[in-house]
ROVO-132974 format. One line per 2 residues: number of its first residue (from 1); their letters; for each residue x, y, z of C-alpha. Coordinates in nm, 3 decimals. Layout:
NUM = A = X/Y/Z  ...
//
This chain:
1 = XX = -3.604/5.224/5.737  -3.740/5.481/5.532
3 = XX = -4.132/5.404/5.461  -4.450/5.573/5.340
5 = XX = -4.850/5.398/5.355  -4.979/5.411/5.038
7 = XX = -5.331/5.235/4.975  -5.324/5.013/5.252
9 = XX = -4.970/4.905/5.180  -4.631/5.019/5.327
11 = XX = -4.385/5.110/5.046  -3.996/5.100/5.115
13 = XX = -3.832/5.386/4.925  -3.482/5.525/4.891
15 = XX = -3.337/5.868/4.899  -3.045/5.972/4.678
17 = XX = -2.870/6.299/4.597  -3.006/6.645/4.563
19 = XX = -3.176/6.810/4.222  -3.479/6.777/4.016
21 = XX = -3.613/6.449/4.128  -3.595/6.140/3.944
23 = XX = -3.849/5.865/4.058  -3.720/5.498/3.949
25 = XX = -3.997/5.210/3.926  -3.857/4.872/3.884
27 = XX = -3.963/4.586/3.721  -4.147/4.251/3.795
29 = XX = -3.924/4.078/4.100  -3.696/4.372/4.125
31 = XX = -3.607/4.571/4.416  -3.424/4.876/4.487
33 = XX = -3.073/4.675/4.508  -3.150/4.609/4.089
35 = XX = -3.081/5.015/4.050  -2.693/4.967/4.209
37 = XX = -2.581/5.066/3.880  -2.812/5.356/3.821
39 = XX = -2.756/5.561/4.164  -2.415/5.636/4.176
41 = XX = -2.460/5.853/3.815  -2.854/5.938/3.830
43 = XX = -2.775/6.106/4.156  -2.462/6.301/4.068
45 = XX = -2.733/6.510/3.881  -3.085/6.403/4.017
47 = XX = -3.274/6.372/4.357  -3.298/6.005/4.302
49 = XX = -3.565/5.797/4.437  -3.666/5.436/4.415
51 = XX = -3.902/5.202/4.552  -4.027/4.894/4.588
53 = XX = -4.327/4.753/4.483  -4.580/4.607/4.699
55 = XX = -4.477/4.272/4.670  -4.141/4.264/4.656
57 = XX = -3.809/4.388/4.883  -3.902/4.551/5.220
59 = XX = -4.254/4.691/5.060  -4.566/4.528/5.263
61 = XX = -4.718/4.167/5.035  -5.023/4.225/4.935
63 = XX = -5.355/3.999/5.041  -5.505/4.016/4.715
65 = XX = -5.549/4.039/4.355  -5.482/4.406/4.233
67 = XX = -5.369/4.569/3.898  -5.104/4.821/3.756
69 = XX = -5.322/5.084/3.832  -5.340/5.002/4.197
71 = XX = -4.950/5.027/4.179  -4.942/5.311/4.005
73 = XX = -5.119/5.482/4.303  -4.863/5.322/4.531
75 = XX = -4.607/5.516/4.368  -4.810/5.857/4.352
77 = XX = -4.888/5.817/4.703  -4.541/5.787/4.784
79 = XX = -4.413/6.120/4.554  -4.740/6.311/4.787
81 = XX = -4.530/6.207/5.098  -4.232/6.328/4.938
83 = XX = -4.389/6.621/4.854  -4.285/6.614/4.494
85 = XX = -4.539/6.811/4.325  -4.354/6.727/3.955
87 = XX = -4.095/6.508/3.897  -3.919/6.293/3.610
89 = XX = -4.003/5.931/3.584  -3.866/5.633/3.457
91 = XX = -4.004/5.281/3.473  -3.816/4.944/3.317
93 = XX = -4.052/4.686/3.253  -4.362/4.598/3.449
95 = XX = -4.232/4.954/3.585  -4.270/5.083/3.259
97 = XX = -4.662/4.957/3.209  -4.654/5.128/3.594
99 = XX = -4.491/5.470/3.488  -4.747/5.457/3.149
101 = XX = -5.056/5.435/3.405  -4.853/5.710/3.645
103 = XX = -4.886/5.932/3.353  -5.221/5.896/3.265
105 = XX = -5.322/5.957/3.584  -5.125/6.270/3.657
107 = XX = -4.949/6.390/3.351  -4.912/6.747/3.513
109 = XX = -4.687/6.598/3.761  -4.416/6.444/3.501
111 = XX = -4.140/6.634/3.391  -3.997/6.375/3.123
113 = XX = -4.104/6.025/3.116  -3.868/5.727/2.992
115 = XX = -4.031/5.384/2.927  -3.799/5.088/2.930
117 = XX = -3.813/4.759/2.789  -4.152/4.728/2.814
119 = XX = -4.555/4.747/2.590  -4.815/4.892/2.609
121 = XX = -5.045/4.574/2.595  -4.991/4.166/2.701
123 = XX = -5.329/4.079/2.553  -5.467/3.656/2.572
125 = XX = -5.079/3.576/2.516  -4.944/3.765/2.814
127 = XX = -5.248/3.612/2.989  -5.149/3.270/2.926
129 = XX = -4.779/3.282/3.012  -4.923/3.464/3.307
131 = XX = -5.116/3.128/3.436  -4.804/2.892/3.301
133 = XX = -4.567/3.084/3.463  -4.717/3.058/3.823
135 = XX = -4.822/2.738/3.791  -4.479/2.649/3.777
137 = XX = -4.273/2.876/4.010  -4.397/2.758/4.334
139 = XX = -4.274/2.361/4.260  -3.918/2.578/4.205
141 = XX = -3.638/2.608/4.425  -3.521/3.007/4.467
143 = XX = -3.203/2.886/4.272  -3.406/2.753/3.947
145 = XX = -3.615/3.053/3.991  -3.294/3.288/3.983
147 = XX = -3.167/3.104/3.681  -3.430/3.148/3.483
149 = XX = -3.471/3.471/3.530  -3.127/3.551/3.447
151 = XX = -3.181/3.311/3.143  -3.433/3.567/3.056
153 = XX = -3.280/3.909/3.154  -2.920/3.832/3.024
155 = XX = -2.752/3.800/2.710  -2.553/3.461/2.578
157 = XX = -2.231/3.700/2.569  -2.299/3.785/2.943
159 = XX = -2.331/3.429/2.994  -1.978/3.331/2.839
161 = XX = -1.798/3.496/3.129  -1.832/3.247/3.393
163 = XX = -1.723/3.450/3.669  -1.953/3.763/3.613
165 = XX = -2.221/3.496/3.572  -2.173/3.332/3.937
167 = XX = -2.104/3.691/4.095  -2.427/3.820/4.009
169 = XX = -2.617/3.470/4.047  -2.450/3.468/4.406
171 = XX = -2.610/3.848/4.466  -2.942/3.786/4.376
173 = XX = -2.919/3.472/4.582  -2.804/3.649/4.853
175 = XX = -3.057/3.927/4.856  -3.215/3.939/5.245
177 = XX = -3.560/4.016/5.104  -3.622/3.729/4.860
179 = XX = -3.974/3.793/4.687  -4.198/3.479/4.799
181 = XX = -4.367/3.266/4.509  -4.717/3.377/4.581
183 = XX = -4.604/3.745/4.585  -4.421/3.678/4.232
185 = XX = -4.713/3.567/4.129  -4.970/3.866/4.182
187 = XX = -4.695/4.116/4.029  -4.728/3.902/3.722
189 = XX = -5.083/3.887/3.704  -5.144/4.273/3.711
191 = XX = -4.844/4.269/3.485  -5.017/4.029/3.236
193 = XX = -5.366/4.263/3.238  -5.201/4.597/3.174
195 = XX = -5.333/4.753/2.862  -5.308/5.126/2.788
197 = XX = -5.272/5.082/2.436  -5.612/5.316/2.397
199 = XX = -5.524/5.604/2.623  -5.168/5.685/2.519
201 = XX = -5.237/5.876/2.248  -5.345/6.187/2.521
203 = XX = -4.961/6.152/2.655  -4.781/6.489/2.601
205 = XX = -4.509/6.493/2.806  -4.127/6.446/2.664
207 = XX = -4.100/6.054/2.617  -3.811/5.839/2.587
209 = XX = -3.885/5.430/2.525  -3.638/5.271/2.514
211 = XX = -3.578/4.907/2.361  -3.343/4.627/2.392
213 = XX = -3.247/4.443/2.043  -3.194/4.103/2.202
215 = XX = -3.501/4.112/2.438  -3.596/3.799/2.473
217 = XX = -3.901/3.897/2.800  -4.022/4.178/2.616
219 = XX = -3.944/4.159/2.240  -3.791/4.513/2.071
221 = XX = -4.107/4.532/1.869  -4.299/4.630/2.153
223 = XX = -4.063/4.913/2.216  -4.133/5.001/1.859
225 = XX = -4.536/4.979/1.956  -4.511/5.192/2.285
227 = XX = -4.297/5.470/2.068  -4.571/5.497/1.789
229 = XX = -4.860/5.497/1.997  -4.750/5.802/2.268
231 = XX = -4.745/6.102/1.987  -4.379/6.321/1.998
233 = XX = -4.207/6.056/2.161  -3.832/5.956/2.078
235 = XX = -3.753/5.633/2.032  -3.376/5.454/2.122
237 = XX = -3.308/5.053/2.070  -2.977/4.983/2.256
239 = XX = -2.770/4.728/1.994  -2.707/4.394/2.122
241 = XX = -2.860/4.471/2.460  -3.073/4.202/2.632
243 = XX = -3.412/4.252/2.873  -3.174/4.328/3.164
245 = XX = -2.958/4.591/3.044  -2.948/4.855/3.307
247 = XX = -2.736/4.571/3.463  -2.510/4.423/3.180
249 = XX = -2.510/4.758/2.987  -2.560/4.986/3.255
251 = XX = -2.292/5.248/3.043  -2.506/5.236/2.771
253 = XX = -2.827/5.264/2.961  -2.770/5.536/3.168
255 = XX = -2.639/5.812/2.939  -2.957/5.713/2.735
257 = XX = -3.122/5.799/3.051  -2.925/6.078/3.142
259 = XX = -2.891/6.264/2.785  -3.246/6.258/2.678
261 = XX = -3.366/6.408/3.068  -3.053/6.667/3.003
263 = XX = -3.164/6.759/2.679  -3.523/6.750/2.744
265 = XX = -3.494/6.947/3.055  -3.315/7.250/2.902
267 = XX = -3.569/7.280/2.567  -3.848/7.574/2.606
269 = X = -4.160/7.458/2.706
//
């Protein structure tokens, strides 16, 4: 089992393909089995890594509180081990406030960043849904707590095909690393305190957000946000798609993915 120690944690990472690396940083509760959709394509072209969090999937659970930036340096630590000296990077929601801080703290070291679903800022509301949330997941049972998550990530069209609905509810049920209630709950703390909104003006690297118009987690508008505050960057809103749409528009998603790191790659510097 491929691991590295990063900051007094050990961080589970995968290995996929050969090229100019790609380093994948998932969201709040997600693992590396949430990019099943993204590796076969990503590395037909890219050196293809992903990780998971501390907290989550076969990554160490942490003791204490700690903050997107602590994270951040997880997955630094882990591209030092890999001896990636630059790389591209793309982060989907809390991986995306994740990727913003990876940035700021080395933005020699990124190629192209892409920044999905996700904001720049929670502020006193993210805060409070931060505390209401964690209050209640540890009276749920791991099935209510999958439901509601896929309540969240998926659309109401996804939802009207039964079957797709209980194959992927019967996947994430059967996951062998399920992320323990206490550990959800730390991820979503740091997640609620991230704020970059003053810093990413210095971004200059190629930037890609990228919104979904039915996000109901993280609303489109903060897409919008993210795009205007990092200067140069290019801004795509995926119609109809909903918070989780590497999974139920994974198409879509990836030549988004693919066609701006293409296009990006090949410009002058």
């Amino acid at each position: 089992m491929p691991t590295t120690e990063a900051n007094g944690q050990t961080i589970y990472y995968e290995d996929h393909g050969e090229g100019e690396p790609l380093l994948l940083v998932p969201g709040l509760a997600m693992d590396t089995l949430g990019w099943a959709l993204q590796v076969p394509p990503f590395s037909a072209r890219h050196r293809t890594i992903l990780l998971d969090n501390r907290d989550v999937g076969q990554s160490s659970m942490a003791q204490s509180r700690y903050d997107i930036a602590d994270m951040a340096q997880d997955a630094l630590a882990l591209a030092d081990a890999l001896e990636l000296d630059s790389f591209h990077l793309l982060g989907v929601s809390m991986g995306g406030a994740i990727a913003q801080e990876m940035a700021l703290a080395a933005p020699e070291r990124i190629r192209t960043l892409t920044l999905v679903v996700t904001f720049a800022a929670g502020g006193r509301w993210a805060r409070t849904l931060c505390e209401v949330w964690s209050a209640r997941v540890p009276r749920m049972s791991r099935e209510e707590h999958i439901d509601e998550l896929m309540l969240l990530c998926f659309s109401e069209q996804f939802f009207e095909n039964a079957e797709g609905v209980a194959w992927l509810r019967g996947m994430m049920l059967q996951n062998p690393h399920p992320q323990p209630a206490d550990a959800f709950a730390r991820q979503l703390d740091a997640a609620s305190r991230h704020d970059a909104k003053d810093r990413l003006g210095t971004l200059a690297m190629p930037t890609h957000v990228i919104g979904a118009e039915h996000d109901i987690l993280v609303p489109v508008w903060k897409s919008r946000e993210l795009a205007d505050l990092i200067p140069g960057s290019q801004l795509t809103v995926l119609e109809g798609c909903p918070h989780g749409l590497n999974v139920e528009r994974a198409e879509d998603f990836n030549r988004a993915v693919l066609d701006f790191i293409a296009e990006r790659a090949a410009a002058p510097a």
